[in-house]
Backbone as a printed PyTorch tensor [residue, N CA C, xyz], in Angstrom:
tensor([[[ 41.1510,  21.2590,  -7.6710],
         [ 40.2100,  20.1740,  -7.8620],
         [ 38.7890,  20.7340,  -7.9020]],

        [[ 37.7030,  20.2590,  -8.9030],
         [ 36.5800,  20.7060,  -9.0680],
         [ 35.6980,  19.7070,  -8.5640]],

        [[ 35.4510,  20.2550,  -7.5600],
         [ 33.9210,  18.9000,  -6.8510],
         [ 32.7520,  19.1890,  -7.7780]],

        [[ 31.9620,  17.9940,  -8.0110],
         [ 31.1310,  18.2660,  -8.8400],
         [ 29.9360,  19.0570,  -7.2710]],

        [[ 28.8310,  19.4080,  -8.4250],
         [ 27.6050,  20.5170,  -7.3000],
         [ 26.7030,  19.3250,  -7.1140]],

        [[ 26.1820,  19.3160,  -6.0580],
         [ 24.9540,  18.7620,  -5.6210],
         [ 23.9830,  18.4580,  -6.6490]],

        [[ 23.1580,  17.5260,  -6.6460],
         [ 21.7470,  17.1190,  -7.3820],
         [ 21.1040,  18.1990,  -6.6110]],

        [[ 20.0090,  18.4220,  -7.3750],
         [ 18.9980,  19.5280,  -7.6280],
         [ 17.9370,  18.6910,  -8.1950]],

        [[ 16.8900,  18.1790,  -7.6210],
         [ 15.6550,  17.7780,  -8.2890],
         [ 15.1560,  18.7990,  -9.4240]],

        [[ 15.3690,  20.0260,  -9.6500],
         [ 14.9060,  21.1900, -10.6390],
         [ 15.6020,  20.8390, -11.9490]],

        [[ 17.1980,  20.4070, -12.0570],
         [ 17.2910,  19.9970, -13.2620],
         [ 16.5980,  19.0340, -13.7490]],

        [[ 15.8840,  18.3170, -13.5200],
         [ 14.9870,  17.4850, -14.5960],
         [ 13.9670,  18.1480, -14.7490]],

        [[ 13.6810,  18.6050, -15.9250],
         [ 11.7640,  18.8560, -16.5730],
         [ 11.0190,  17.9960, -15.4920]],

        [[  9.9250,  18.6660, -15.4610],
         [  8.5330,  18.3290, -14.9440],
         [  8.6220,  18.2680, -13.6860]],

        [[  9.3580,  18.8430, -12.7400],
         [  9.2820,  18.5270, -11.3840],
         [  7.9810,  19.5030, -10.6940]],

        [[  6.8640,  18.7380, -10.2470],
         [  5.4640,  19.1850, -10.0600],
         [  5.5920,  19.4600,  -8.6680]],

        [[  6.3270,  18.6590,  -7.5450],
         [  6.2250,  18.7310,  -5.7780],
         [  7.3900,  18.4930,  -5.8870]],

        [[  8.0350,  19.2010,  -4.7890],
         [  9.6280,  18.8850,  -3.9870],
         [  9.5690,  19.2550,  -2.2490]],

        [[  8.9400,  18.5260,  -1.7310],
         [  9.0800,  18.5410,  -0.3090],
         [ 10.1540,  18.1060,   0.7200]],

        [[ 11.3830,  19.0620,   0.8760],
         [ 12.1080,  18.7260,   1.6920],
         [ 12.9740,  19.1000,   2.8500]],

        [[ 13.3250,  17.8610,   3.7540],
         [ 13.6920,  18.1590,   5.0630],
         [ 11.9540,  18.7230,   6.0130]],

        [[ 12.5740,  18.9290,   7.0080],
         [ 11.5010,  19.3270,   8.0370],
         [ 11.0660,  21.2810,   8.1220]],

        [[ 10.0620,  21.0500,   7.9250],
         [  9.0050,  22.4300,   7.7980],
         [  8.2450,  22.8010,   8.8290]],

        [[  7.3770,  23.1660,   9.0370],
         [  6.5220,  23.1150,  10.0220],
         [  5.2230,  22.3440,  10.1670]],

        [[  5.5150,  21.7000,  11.1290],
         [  4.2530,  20.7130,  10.8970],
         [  2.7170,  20.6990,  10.1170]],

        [[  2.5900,  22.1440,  10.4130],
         [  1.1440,  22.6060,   9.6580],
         [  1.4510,  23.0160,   8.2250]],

        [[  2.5420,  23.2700,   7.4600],
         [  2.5210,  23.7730,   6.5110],
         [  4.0090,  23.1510,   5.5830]],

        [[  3.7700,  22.1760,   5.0620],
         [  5.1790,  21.5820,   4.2910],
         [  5.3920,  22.4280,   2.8940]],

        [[  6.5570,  23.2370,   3.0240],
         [  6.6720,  23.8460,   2.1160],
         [  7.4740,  23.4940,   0.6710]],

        [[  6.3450,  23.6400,  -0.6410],
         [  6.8430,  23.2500,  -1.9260],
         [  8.0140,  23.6930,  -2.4120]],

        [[  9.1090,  23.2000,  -2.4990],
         [ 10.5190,  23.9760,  -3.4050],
         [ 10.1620,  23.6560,  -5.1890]],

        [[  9.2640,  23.6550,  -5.7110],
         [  9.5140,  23.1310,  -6.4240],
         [  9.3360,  24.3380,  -7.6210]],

        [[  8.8260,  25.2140,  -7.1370],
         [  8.3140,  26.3560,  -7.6490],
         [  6.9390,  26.9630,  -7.6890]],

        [[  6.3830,  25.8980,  -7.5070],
         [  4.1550,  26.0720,  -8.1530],
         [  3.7540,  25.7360,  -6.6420]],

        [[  4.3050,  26.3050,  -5.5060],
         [  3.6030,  26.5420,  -4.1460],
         [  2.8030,  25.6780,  -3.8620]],

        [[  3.2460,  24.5470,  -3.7830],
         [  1.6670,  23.0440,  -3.8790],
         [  2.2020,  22.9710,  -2.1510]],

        [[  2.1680,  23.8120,  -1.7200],
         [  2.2670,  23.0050,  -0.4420],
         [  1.4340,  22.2260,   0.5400]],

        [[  1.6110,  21.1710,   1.0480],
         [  1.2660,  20.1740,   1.7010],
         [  0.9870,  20.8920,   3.4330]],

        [[ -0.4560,  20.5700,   3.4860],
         [ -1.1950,  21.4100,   4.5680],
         [ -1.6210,  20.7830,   5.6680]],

        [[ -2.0680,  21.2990,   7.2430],
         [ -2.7610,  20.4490,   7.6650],
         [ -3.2010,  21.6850,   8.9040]],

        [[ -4.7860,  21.7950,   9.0700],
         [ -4.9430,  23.4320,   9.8850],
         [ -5.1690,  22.6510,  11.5760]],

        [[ -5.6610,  21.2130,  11.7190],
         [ -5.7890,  21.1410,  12.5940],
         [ -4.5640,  20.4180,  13.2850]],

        [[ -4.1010,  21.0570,  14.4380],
         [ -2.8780,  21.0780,  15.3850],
         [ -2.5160,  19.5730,  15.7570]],

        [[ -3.9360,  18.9220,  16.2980],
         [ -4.0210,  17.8420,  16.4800],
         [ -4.1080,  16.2890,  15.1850]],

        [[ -3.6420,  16.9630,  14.2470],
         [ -3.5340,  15.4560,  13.1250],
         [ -2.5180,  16.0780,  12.6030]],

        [[ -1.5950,  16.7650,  13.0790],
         [ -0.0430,  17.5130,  12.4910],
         [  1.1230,  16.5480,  12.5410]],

        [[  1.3740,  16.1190,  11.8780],
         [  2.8850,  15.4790,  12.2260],
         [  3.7540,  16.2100,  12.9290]],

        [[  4.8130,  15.5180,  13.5410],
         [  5.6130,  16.1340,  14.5420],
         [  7.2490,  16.6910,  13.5550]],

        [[  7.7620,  16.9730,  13.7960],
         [  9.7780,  17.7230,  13.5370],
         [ 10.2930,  16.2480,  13.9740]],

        [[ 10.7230,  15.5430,  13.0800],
         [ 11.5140,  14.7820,  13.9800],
         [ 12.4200,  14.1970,  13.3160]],

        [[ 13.5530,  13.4380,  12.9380],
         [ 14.6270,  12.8470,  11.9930],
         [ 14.2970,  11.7560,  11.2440]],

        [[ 15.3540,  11.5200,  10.1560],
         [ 15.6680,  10.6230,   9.4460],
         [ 17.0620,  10.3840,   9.3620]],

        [[ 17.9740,   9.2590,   9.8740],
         [ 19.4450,   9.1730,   9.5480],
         [ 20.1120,  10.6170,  10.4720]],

        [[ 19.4840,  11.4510,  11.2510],
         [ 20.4780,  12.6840,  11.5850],
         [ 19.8440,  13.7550,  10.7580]],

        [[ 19.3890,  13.6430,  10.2260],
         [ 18.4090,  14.8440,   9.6190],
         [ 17.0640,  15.2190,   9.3270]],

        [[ 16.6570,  16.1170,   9.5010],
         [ 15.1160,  16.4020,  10.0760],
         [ 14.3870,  15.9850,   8.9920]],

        [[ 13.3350,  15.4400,   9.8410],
         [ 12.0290,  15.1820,   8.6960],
         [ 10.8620,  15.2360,   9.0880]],

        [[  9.8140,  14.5610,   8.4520],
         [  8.7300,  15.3630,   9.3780],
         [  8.0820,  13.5990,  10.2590]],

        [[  7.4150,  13.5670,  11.1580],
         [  7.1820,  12.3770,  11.8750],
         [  5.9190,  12.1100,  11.6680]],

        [[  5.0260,  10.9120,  11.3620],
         [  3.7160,  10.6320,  11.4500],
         [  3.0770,   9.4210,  12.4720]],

        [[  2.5240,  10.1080,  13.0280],
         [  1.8490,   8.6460,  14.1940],
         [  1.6020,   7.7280,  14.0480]],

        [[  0.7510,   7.3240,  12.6120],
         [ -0.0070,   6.4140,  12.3140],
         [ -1.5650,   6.7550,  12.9400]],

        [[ -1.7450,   7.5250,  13.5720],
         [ -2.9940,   7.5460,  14.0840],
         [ -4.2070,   8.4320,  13.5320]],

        [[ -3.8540,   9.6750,  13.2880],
         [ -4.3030,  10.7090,  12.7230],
         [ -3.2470,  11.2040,  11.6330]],

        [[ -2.0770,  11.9730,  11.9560],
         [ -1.1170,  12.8120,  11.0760],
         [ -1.3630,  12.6780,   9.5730]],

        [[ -1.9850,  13.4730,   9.1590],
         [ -1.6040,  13.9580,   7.2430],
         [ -1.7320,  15.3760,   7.4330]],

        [[ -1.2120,  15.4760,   6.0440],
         [ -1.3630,  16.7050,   5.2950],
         [ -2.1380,  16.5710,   4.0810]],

        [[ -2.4140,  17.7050,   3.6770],
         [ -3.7570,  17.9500,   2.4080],
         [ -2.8050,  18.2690,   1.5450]],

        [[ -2.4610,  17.9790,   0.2400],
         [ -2.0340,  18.0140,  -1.1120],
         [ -3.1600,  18.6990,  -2.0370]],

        [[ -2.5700,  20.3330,  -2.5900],
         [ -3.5080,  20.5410,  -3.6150],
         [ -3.2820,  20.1210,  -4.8360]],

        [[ -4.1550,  20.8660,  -5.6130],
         [ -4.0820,  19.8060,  -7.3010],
         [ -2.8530,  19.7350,  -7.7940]],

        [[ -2.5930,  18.6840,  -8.3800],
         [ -1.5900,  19.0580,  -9.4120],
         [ -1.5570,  18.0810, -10.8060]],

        [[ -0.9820,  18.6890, -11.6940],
         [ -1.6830,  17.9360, -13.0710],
         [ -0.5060,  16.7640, -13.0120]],

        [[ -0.7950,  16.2630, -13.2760],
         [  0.1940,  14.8790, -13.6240],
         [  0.0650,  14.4530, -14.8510]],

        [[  1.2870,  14.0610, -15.7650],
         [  1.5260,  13.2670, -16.6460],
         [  1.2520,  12.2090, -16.8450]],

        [[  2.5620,  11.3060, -17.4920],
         [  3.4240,  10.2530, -17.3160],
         [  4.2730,  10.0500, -15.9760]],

        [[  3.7170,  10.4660, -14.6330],
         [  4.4420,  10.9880, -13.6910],
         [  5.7900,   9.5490, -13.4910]],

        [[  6.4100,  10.3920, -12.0610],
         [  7.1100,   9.4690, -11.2090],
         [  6.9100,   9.8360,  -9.9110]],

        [[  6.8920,   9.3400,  -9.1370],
         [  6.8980,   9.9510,  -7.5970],
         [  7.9250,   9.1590,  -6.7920]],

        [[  9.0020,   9.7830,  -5.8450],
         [  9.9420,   9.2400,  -5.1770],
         [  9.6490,  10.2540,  -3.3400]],

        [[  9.6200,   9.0150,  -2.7950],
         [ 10.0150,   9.3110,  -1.0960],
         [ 11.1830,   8.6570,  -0.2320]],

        [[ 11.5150,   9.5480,   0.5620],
         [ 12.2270,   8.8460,   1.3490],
         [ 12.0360,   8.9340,   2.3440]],

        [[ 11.7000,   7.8740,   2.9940],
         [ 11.6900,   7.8170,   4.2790],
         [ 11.5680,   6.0160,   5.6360]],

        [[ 11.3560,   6.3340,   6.6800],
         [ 11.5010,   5.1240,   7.1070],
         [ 10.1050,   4.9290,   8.2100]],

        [[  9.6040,   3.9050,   7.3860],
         [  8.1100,   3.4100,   8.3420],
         [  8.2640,   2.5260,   9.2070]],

        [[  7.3760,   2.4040,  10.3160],
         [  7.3570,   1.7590,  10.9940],
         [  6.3350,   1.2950,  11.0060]],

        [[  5.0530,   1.4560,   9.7860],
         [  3.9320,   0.0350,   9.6660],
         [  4.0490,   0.5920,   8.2930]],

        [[  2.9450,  -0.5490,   7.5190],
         [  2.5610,  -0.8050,   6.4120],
         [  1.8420,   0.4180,   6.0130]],

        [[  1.3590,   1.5960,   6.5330],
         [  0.6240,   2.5730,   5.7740],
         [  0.7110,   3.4870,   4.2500]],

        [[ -0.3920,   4.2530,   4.2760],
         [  0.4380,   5.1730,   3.0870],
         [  0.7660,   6.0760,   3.1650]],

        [[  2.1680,   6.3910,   2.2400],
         [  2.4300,   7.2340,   2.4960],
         [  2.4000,   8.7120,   1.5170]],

        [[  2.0850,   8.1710,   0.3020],
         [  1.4370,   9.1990,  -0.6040],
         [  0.6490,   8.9240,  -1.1670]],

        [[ -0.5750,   9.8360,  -1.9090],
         [ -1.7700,   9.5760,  -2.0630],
         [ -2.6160,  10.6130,  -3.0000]],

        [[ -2.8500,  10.2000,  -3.8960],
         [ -3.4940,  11.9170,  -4.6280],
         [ -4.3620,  10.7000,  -5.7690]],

        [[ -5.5500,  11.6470,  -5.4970],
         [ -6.9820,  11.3210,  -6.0710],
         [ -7.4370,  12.1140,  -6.8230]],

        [[ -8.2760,  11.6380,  -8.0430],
         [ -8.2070,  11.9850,  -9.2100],
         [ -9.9720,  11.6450,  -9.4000]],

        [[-10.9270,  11.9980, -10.2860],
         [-12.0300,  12.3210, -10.3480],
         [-12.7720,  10.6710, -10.9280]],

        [[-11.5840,   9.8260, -11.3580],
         [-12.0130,   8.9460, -12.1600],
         [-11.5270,   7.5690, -11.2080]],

        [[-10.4980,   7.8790, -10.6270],
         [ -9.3650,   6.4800, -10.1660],
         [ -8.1870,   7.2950,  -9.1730]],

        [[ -7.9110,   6.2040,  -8.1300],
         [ -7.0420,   6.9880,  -7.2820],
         [ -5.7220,   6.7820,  -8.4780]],

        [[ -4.8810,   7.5430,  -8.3470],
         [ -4.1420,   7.8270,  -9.6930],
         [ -2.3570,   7.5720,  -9.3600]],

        [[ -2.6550,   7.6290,  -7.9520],
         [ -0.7580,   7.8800,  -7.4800],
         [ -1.0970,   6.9220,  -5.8300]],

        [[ -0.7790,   6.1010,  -5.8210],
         [ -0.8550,   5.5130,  -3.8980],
         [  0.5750,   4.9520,  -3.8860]],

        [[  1.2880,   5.5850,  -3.0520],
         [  2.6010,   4.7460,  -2.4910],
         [  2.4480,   4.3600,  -0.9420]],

        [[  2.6260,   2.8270,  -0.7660],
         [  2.4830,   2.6270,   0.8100],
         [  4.0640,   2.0790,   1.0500]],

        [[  4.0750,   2.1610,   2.3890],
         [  5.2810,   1.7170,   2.8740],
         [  5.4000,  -0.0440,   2.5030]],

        [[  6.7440,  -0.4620,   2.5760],
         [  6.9110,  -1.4020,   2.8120],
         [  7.4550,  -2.2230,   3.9360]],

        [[  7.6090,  -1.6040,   4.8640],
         [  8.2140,  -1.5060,   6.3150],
         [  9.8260,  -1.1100,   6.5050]],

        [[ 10.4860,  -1.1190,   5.4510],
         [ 12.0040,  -0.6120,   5.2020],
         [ 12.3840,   0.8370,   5.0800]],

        [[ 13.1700,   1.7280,   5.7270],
         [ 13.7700,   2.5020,   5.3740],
         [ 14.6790,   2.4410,   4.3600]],

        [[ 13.7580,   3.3940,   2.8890],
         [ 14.0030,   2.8650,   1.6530],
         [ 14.0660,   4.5410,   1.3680]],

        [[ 14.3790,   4.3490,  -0.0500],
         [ 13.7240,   5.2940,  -1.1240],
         [ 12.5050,   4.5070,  -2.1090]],

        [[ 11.2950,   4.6970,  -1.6670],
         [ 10.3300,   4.5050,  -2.5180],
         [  9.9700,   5.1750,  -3.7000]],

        [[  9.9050,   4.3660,  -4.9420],
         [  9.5010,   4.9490,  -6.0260],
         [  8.4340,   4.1580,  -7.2020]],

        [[  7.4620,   5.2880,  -7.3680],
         [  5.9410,   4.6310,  -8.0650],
         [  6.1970,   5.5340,  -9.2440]],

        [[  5.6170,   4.7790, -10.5350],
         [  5.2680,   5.4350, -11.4390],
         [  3.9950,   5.4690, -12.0340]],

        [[  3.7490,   5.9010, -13.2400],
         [  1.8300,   5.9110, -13.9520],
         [  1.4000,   6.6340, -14.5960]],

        [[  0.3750,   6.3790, -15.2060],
         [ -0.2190,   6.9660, -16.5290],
         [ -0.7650,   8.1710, -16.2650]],

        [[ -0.8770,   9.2670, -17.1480],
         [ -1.6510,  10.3680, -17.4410],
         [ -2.9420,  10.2560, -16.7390]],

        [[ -2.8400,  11.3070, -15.8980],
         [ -4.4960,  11.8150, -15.2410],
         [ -3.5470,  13.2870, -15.0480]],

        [[ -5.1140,  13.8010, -14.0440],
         [ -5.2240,  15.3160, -13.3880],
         [ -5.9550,  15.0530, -12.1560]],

        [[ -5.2280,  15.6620, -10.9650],
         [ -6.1060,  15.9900, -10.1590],
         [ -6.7380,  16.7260,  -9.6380]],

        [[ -8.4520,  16.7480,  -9.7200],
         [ -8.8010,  18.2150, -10.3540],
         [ -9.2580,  18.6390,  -8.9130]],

        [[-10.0460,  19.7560,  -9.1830],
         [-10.1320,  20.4850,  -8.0170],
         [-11.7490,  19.7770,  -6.7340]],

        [[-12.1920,  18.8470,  -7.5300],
         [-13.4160,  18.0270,  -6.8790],
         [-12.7260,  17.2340,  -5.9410]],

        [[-11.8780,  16.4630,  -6.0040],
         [-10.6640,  15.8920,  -5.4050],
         [ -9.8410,  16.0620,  -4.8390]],

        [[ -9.2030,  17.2510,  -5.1000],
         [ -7.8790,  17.7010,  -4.7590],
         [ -7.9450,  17.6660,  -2.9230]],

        [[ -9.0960,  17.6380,  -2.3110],
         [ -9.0970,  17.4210,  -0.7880],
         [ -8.7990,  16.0580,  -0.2510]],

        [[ -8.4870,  15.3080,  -1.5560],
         [ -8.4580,  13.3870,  -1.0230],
         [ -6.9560,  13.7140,  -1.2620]],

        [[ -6.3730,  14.2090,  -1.5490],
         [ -5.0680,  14.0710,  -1.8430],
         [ -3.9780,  14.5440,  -0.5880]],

        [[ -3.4040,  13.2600,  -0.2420],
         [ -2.7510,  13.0670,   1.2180],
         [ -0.9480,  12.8440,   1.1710]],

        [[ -0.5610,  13.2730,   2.1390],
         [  0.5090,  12.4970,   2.5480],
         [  0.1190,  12.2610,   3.8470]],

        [[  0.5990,  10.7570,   4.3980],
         [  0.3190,  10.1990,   5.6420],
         [ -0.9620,   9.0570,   5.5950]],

        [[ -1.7790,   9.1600,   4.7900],
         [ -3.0800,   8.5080,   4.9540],
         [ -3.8240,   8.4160,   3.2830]],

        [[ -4.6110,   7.5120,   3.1980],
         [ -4.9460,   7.0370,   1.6930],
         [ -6.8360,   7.0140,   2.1270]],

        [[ -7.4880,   7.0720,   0.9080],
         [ -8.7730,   7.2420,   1.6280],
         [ -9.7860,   5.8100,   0.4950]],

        [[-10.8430,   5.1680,   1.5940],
         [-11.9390,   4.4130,   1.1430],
         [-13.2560,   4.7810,   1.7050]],

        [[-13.5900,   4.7160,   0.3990],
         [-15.1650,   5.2210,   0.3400],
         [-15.2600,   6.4950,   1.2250]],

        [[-14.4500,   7.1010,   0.8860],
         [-14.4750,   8.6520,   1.8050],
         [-14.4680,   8.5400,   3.6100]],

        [[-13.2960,   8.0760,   3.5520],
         [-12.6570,   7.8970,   4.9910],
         [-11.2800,   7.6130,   5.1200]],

        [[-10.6160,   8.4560,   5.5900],
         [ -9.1930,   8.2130,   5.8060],
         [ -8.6410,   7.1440,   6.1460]],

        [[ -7.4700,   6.4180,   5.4350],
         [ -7.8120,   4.8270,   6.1060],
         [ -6.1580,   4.9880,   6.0260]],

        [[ -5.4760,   3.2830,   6.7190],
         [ -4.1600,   3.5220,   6.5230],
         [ -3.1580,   4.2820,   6.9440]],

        [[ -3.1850,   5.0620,   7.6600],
         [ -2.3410,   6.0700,   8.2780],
         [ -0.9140,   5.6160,   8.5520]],

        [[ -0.2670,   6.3520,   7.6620],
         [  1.3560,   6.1450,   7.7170],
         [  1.9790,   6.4810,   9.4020]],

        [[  3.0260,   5.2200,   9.8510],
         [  3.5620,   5.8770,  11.1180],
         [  5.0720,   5.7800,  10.3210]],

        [[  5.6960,   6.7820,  10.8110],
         [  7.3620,   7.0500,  10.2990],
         [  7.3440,   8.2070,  10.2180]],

        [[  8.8200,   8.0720,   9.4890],
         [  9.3520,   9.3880,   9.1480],
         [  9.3380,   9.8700,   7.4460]],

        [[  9.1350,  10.5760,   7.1100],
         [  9.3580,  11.4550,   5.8840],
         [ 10.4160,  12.3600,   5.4900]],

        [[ 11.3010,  12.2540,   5.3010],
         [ 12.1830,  13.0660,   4.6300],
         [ 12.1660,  14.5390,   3.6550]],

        [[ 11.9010,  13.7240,   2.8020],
         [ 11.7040,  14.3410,   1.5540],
         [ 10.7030,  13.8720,   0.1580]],

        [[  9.7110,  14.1380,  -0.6480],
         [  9.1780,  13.8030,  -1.7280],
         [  9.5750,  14.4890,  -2.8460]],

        [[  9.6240,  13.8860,  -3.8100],
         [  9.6040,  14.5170,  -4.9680],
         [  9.1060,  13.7080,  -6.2450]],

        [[  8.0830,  14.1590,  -6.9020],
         [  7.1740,  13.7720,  -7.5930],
         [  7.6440,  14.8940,  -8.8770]],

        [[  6.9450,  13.9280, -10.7730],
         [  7.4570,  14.8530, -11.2540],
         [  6.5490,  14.3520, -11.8260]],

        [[  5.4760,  15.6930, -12.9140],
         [  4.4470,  15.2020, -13.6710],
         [  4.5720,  14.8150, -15.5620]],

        [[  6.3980,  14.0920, -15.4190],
         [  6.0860,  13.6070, -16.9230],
         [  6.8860,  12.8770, -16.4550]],

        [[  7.0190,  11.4500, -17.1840],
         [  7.5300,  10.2020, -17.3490],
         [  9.1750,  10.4190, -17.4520]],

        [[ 10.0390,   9.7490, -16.7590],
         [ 11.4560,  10.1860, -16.4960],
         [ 12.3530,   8.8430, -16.8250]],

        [[ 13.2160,   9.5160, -17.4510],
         [ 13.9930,   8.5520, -18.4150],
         [ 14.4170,   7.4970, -17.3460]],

        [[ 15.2360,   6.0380, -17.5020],
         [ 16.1050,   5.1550, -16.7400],
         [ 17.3040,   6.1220, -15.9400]],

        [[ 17.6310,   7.0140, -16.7430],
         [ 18.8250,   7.4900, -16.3610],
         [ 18.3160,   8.4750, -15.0290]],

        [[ 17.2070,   9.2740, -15.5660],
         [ 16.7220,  10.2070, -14.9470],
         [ 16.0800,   9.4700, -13.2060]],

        [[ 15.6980,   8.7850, -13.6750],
         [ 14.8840,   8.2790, -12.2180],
         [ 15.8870,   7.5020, -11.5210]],

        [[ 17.0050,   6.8280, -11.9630],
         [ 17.8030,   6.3110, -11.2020],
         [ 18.9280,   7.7560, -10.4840]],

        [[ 19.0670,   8.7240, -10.9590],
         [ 19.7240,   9.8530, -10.4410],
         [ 18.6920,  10.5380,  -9.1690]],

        [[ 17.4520,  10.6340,  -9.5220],
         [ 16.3830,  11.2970,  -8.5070],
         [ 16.9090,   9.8410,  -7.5430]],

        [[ 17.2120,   9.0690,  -7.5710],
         [ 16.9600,   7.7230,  -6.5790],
         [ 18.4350,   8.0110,  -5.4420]],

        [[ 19.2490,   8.1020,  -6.5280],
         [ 20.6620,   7.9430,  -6.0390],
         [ 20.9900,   9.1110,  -4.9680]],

        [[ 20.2060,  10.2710,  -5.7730],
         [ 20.4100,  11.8350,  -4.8770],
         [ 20.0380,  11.3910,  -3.5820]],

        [[ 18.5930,  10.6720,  -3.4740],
         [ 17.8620,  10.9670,  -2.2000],
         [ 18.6230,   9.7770,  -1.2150]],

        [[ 18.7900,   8.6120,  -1.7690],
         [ 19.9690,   7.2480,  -0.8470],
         [ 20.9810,   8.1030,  -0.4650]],

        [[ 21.9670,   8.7940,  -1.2310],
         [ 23.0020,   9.2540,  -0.2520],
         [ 22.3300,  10.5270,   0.1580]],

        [[ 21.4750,  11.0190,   0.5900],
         [ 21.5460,  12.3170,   1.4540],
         [ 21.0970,  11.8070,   2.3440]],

        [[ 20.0240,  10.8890,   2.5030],
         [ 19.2470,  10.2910,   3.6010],
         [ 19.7120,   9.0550,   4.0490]],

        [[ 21.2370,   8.8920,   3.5910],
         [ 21.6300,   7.5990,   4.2930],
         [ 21.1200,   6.1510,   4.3350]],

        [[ 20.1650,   5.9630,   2.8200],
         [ 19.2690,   4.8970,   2.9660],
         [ 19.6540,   3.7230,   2.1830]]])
């Protein structure tokens, strides 16, 4: 009998971020290939190691906890998370020179969240507004996601019905959601 292999976010074109499972709090490391990893130097606004469903993810207070997102060009993107909040915050966030370009907030459900949207870049004037955990107004961190995070994966060109319902399906059954 031939089991089929695991989903791989890499078989689809354009996969720009793939953040998954639990890393180290200061440093979420990119699988995706282009080293975008998701940062944070001070100890004290670090998210914690902590689960989703039985498997590690990373934890956010709501109070302080993000990480810094560097640039990355975006398409026709999609962006998918999984994870489970426990308030209304945001939980992804990347700012762009013209218009915030990508904001996903929780909806209070342990879900797989998924946003899509038009062509921008986020360039390097910006690239310091660009969050997971927290969304920013008038240059102040606002919103601060409390939950858990799993996994992200964001892709910077527009992804077929078929395609985005498979990125959806992968992340529901691994994360039990």
């Amino acid at each position: 009998m031939i089991l089929p292999r695991p989903f791989d976010p890499r078989v689809i074109a354009g996969l720009a971020l793939w953040l998954d499972g639990a890393d180290s709090p200061s440093q979420w490391r990119d699988r995706s290939g282009y080293s975008r990893h998701a940062v944070q130097l001070a100890t004290n606004n670090q998210p914690s190691v902590g689960t989703l469903n039985g498997r590690s993810a990373l934890y956010f207070d709501g109070t302080n906890d993000t990480l810094a997102l560097p640039v990355m060009p975006l398409g026709s993107w999609h962006a998918f998370v999984a994870h489970a909040p426990a308030n209304n915050g945001t939980v992804l966030y990347v700012a762009t020179s013209s218009t915030q370009s990508l904001s996903l907030s929780s909806d209070g459900a342990a879900a797989v969240a998924v946003t899509s949207g038009s062509p921008t870049t986020a360039d390097a004037l910006y690239a310091a507004d660009s969050r997971i955990g927290a969304g920013w107004n008038q240059g102040a961190l606002k919103g601060f996601y409390k939950g858990a995070i799993g996994e992200i994966v964001v892709y910077e060109t527009a992804l077929t019905a078929a395609q985005a319902s498979a990125v959806t399906r992968y992340l529901v059954r691994k994360w039990g959601l």
